[in-house]
FIFI-446717 format. One record per atom (N, C-alpha, C, CB): x, y negated, z negated. Coordinates in steps of 0.2 Angstrom, whole numbers, plus 5000, padded with zeros to 4 digits. Each point is the difference from the previous one (the first is absolute). Glycine has a CB too. Layout:
XYZ...
This chain:
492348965017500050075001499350025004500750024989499350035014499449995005499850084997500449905013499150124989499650084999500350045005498849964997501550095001500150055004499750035005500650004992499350045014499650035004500450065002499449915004500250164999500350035002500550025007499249994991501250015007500350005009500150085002500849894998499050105008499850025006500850055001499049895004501150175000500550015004500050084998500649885001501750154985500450044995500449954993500350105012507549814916500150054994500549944994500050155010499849864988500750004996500349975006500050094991500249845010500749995006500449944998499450055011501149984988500649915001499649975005501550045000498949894999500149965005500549995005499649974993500450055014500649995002500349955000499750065003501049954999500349935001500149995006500550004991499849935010499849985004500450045009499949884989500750155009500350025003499750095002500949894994498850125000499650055002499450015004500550024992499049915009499450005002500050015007499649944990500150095014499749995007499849945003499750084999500649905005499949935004499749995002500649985000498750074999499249995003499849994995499850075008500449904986499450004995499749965002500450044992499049925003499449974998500049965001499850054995499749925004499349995000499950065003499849885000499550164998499750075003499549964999500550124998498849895007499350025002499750054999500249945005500250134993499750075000500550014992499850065016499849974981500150034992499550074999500349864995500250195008499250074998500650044992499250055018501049904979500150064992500149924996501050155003498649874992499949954994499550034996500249895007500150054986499550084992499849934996501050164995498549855002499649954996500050024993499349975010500449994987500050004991499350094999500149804997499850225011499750064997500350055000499049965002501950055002500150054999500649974993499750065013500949934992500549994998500749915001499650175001499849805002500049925004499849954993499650035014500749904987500049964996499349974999501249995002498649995007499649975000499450004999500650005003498649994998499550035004499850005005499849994994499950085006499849975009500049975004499750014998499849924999499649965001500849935002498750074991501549945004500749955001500750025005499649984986500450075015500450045004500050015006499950054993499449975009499549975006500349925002498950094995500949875001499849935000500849975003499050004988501650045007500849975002500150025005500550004990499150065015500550035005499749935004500250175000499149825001499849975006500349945000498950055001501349914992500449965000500549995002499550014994500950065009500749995002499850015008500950054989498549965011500050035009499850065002500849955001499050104993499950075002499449995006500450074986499449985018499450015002499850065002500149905002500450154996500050074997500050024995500350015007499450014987500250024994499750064996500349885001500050184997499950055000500150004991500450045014499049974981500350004995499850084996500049865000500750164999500350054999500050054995500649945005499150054989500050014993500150074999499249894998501050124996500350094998499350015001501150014989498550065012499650054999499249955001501050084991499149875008499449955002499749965006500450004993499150015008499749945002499749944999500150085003499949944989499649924997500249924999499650104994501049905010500249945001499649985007501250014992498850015011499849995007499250004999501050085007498849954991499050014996500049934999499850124994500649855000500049954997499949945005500750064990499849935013500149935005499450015003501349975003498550085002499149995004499750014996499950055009499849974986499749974995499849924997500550114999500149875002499949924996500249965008500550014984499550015020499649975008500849954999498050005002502750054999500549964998500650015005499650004987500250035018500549995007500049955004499950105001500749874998500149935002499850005006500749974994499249965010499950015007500649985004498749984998501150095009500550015003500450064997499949885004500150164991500450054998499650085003500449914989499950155011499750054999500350044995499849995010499650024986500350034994499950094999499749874995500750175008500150085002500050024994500650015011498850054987500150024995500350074999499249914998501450104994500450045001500450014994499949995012500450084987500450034996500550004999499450035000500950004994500650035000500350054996500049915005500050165000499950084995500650004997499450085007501049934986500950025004499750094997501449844997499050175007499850064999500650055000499049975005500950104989500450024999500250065004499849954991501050075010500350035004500650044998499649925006500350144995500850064995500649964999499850115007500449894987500649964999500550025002499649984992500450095013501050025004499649975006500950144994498749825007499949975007500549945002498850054998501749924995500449974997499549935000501350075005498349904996499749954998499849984996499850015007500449894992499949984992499350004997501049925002499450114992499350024995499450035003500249904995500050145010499650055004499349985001500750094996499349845007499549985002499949995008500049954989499750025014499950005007499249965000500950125004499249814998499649954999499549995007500949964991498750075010499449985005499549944999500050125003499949845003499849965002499150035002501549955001498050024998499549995004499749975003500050044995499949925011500049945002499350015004501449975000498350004997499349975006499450074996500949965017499450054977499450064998499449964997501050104995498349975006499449954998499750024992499650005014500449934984500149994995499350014996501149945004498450115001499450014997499950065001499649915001500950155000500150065000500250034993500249975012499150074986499950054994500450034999499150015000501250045006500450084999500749955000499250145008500949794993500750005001500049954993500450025016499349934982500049974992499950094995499149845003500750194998500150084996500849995000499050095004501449935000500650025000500449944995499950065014499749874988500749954997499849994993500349925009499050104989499850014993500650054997498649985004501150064999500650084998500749964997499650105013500549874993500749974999500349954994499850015011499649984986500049914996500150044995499049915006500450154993500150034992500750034998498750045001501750005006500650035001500349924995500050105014500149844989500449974998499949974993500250005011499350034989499749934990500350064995498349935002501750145001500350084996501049944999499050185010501049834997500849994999500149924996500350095012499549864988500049954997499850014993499949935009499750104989499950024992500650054998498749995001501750035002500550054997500649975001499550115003500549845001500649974998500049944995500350045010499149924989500149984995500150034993499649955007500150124993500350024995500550014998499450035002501150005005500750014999500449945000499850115004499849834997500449934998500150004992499649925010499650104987499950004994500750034995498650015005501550054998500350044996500749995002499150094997501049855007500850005001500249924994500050075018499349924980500249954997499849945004500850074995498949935010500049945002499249995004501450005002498449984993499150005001499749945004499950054988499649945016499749975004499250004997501050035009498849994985499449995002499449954998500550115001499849854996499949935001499949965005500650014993500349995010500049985007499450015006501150024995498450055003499650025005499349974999500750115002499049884991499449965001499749975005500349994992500149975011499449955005500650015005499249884991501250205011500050015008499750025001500750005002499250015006499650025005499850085000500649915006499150094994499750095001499250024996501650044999498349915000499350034995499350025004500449924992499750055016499550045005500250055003499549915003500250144995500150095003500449985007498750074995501049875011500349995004500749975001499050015002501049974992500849985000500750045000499449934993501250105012500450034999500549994997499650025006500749994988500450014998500650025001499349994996501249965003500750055001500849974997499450045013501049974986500349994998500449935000499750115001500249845002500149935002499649994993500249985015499250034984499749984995500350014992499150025010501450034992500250024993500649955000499550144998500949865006500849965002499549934997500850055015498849914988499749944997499950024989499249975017500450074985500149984991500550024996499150015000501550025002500649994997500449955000499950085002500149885005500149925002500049964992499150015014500150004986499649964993500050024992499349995010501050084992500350024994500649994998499350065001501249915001500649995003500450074999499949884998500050165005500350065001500250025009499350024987500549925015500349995007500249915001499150125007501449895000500149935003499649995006501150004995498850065008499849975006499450085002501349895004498450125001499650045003500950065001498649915006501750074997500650035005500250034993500449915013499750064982500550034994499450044996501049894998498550085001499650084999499950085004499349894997501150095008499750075003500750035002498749975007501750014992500750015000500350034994500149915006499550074989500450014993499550064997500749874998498550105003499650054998499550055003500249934993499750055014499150015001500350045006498949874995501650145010500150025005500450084998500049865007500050184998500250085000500550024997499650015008500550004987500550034997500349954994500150085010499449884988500049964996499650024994500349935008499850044985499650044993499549995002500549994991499049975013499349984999499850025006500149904992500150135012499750035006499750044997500849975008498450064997499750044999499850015007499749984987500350095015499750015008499650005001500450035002499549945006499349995001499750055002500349905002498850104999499850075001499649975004500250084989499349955016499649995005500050025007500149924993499850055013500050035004500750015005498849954997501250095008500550025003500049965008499950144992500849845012499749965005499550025007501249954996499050135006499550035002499149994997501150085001498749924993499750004998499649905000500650134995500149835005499749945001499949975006500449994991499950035013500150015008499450025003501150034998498550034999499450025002499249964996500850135002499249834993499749984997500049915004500350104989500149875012500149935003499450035007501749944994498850085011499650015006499550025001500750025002499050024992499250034999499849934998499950134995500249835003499849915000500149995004500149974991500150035014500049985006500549935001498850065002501749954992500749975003500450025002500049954994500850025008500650005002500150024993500349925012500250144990500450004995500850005002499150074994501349895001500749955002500450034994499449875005501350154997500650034994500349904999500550185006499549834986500049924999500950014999498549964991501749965010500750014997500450074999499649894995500650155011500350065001500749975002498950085004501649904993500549975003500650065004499849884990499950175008500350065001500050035005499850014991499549975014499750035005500450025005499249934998501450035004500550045005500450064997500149905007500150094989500550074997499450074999501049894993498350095005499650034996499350035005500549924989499750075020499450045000499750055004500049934996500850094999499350074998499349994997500950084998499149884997499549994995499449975004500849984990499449985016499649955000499750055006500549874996499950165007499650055005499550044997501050015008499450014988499350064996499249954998501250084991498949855006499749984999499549995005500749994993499550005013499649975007499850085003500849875002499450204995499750065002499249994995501450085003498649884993499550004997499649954996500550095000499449865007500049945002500049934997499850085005501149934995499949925001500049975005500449994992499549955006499849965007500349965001499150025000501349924994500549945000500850034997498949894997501450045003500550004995500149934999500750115004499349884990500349904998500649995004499749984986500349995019500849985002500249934996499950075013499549884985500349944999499750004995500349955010500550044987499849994991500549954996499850135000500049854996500049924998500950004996498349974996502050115004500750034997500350025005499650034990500149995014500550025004500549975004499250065000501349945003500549985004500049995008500450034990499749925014500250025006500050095001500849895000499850114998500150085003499550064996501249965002498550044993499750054997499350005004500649984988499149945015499450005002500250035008499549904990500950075014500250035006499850104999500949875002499650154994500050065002499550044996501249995003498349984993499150014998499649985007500149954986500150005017499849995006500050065006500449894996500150145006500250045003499750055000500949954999499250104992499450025000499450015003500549994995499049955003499650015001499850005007500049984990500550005015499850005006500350055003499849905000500650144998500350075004499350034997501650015001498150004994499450064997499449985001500550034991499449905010499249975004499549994994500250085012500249894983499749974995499749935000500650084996498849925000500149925003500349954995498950025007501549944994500549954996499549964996500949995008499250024986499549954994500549974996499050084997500849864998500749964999499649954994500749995015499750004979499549964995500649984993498650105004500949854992500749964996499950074991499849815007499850224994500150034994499749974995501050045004498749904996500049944994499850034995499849915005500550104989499749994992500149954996500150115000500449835000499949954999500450004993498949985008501750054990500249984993500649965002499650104993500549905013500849975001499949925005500750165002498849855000499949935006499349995002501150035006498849934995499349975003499750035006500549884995499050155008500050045006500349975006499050034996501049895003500249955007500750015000499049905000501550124996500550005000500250095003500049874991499650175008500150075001499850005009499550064984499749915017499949995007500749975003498749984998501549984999500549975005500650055001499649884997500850155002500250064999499950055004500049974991499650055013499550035006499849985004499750044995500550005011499649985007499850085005500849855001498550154998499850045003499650025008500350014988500049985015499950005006499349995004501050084998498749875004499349995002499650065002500449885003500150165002499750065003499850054993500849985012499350034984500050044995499350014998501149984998498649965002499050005002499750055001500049915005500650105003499550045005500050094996500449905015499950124981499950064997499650004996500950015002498849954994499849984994499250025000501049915000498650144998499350035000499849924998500050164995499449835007499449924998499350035000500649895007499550144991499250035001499749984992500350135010500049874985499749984992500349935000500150124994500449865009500149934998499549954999500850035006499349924990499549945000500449935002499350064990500449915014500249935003499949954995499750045010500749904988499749964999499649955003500750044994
């Protein structure tokens, strides 16, 4: 591992099958969406970082809910491999009117290339962090009173630094362990997703609102896994009336055709194409998620480097 320097210069998913995947996939060199053990990711950092460079990355964007302290973490312990760029960056999901017909009335922004030593924009994800520790403490309650307690299960998870984000993957894992789930996918199916007993809504910022916060940090802000994008934008136009600036077109779920006409988008609206494996790590190893993805070498060239760190 070599010391980092500064450089100079911006979900939840099956697996597909075979028959469904894009015959551009992977091996990828560019990874800008990925979550570590400080939001809602398996890994650390530090280890996450370590697996991408291992498969090849030499872009890598780590993504985390409302955080930046996974990204803090790896420069910190002088742990960007060499030859990687390690872009530091979020991920808002942010809420949206529910007759806008979108699931669980979220809408998930990306912040790509933001500086991760910016006061008024760590305010905002602070804000955000406490929003989500309110809504993880209320649902465990209402696991509590449904009969199906977890709080055992939570001792020694993740969340005890104020910087830590919490969210609901964390609660799917200690059901896991309580056996009150089989898998992450059957936890949020049966309890923890919208209109389920254990669903509790989220509360926090609005995409307008995250949209104007990312860019005051002086990132790209990117609409993440919008598989909706050609039927849906209107939404995305509104969005880019109040600037966005990307869209994910290459996404580690998507299909041939889903990514094409995400593609399409973003080049009839003049976004710039962002593209990333999503990793949180309960289903597969990162090297097998990287491989799965291939995102276009050109895609770089969108990409803010102004906070990045080299290894």
């Amino acid at each position: 591992m070599a010391d980092g320097v500064r450089s100079g210069g911006r979900r939840r998913h099956a697996t597909p099958s075979t028959e469904e995947t894009d015959g551009r996939r992977g091996p990828t060199s560019i990874d800008l969406h990925t979550h570590t053990s400080r939001s809602d990711g398996i890994l650390t950092p530090e280890a996450l970082v370590r697996a991408a460079a291992d498969c090849g990355v030499r872009l890598l964007a780590v993504t985390d809910h409302d955080t930046l302290a996974g990204v803090r973490d790896v420069i910190a312990a002088g742990a960007v491999p060499a030859g990687l760029v390690l872009v530091p960056g979020v991920e808002i999901n942010a809420i949206v009117p529910r007759d806008l017909g979108l699931t669980e009335g979220e809408l998930h922004v990306l912040g790509i290339g933001v500086d991760p030593d910016d006061d008024a924009f760590e305010a905002v994800l602070a804000g955000q962090r406490a929003e989500r520790r309110r809504r993880f403490a209320r649902t465990v309650i209402r696991l509590r009173e449904l009969g199906l307690s977890i709080d055992s299960q939570l001792d020694d998870a993740p969340g005890s630094d104020p910087d830590d984000s919490l969210g609901r993957p964390t609660v799917a894992r200690a059901l896991i362990r309580a056996g009150h789930a089989t898998s992450v996918e059957d936890a949020f199916s049966r309890l923890l997703a919208w209109g389920r007993p254990a669903y509790i809504a989220r509360t926090g910022l609005g995409p307008v609102e995250a949209i104007a916060a990312i860019r005051a940090a002086g990132g790209l802000a990117s609409l993440a896994h919008f598989a909706e994008a050609s039927p849906r934008t209107d939404v995305i136009r509104a969005l880019q009336d109040v600037g966005l600036d990307g869209l994910e077109v290459y996404y580690r779920s998507f299909d041939v055709a889903t990514t094409d006409a995400v593609a399409g988008v973003a080049r009839d609206l003049g976004l710039a194409p962002t593209g990333g494996t999503d990793y949180h790590g309960d289903v597969d190893a990162y090297a097998e998620a990287n491989a799965r993805l291939f995102v276009p070498p050109d895609v770089a060239d969108g990409i803010p480097l102004d906070t990045s760190v080299v290894g």
